[in-house]
C-alpha positions as a Python dict, from the first residue, in 0.01 Angstrom:
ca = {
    (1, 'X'): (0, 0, 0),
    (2, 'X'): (-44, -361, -122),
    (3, 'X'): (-11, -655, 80),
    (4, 'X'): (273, -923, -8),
    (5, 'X'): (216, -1282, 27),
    (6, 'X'): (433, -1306, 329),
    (7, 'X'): (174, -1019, 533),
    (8, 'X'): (-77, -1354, 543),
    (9, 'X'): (-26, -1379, 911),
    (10, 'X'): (-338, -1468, 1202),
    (11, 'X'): (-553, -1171, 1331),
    (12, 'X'): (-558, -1277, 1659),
    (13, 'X'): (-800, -1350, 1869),
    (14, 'X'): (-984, -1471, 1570),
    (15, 'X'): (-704, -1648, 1392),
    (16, 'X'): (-858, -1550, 1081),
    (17, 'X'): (-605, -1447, 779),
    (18, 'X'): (-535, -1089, 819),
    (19, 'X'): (-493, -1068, 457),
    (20, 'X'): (-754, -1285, 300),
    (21, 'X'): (-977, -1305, 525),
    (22, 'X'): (-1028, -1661, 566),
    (23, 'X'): (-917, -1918, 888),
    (24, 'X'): (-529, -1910, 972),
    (25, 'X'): (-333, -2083, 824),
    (26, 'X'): (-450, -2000, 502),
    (27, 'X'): (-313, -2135, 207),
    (28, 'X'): (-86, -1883, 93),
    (29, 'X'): (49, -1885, 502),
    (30, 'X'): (99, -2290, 470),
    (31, 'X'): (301, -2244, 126),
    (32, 'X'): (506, -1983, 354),
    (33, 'X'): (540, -2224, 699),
    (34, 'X'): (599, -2532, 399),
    (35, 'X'): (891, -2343, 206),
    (36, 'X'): (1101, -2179, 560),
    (37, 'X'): (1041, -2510, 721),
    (38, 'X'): (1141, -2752, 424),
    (39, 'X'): (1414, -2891, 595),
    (40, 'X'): (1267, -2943, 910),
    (41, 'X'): (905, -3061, 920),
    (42, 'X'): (939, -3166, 1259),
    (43, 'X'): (1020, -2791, 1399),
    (44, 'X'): (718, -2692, 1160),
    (45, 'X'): (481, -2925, 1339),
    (46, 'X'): (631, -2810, 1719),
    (47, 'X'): (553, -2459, 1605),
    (48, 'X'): (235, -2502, 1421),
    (49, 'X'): (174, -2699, 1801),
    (50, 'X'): (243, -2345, 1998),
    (51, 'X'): (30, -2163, 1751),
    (52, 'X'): (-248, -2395, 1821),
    (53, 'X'): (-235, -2395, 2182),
    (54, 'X'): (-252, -2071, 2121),
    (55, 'X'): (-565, -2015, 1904),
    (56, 'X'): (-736, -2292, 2158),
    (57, 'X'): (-730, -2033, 2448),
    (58, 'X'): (-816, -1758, 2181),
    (59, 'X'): (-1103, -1909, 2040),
    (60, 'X'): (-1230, -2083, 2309),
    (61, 'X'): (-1338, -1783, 2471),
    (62, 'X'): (-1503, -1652, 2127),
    (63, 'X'): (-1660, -2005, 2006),
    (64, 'X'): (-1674, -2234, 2305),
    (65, 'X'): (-1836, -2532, 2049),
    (66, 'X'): (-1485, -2585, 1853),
    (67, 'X'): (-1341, -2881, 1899),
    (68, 'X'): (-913, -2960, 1975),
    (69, 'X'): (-981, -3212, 1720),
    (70, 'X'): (-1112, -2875, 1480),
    (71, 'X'): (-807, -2697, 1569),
    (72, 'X'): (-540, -3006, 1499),
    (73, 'X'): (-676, -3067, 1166),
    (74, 'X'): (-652, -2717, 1114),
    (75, 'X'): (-288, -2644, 1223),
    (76, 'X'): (-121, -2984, 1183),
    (77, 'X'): (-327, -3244, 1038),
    (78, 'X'): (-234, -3056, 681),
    (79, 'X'): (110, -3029, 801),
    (80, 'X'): (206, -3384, 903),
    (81, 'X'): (490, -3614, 729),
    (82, 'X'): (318, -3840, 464),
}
């Protein structure tokens, strides 16, 4: 069966790409959070937020050298208003 753009969702606890492979959000995932949160960026960055609290405790416990400052360019630092 083949995978559809929108199946680009985080493996947890690794918050790696469960289609591509690579670290959450991906880019196909941030083209997907950018286009069903267009008219709201602020509700994108209070869930990309969650998500990273989130991946904190996950990864914290897998790689205890990442950094919050790792994580929030990760999650929101692509994400923010410009």
């Amino acid at each position: 069966m083949a995978r559809r753009a929108s199946d680009h969702q985080p493996a947890r606890p690794t918050w790696r790409c469960g289609t591509c492979g690579i670290a959450w959000p991906c880019s196909a995932a941030k083209l997907r959070l950018l286009a069903t949160y267009r008219s709201d960026r602020s509700a994108l960055l209070a869930h990309l937020a969650a998500l990273q609290a989130e991946a904190a405790a996950n990864l914290a416990v897998l790689n205890p050298s990442a950094t919050p400052a790792d994580l929030r360019d990760r999650f929101t630092g692509w994400a923010s208003a410009r």
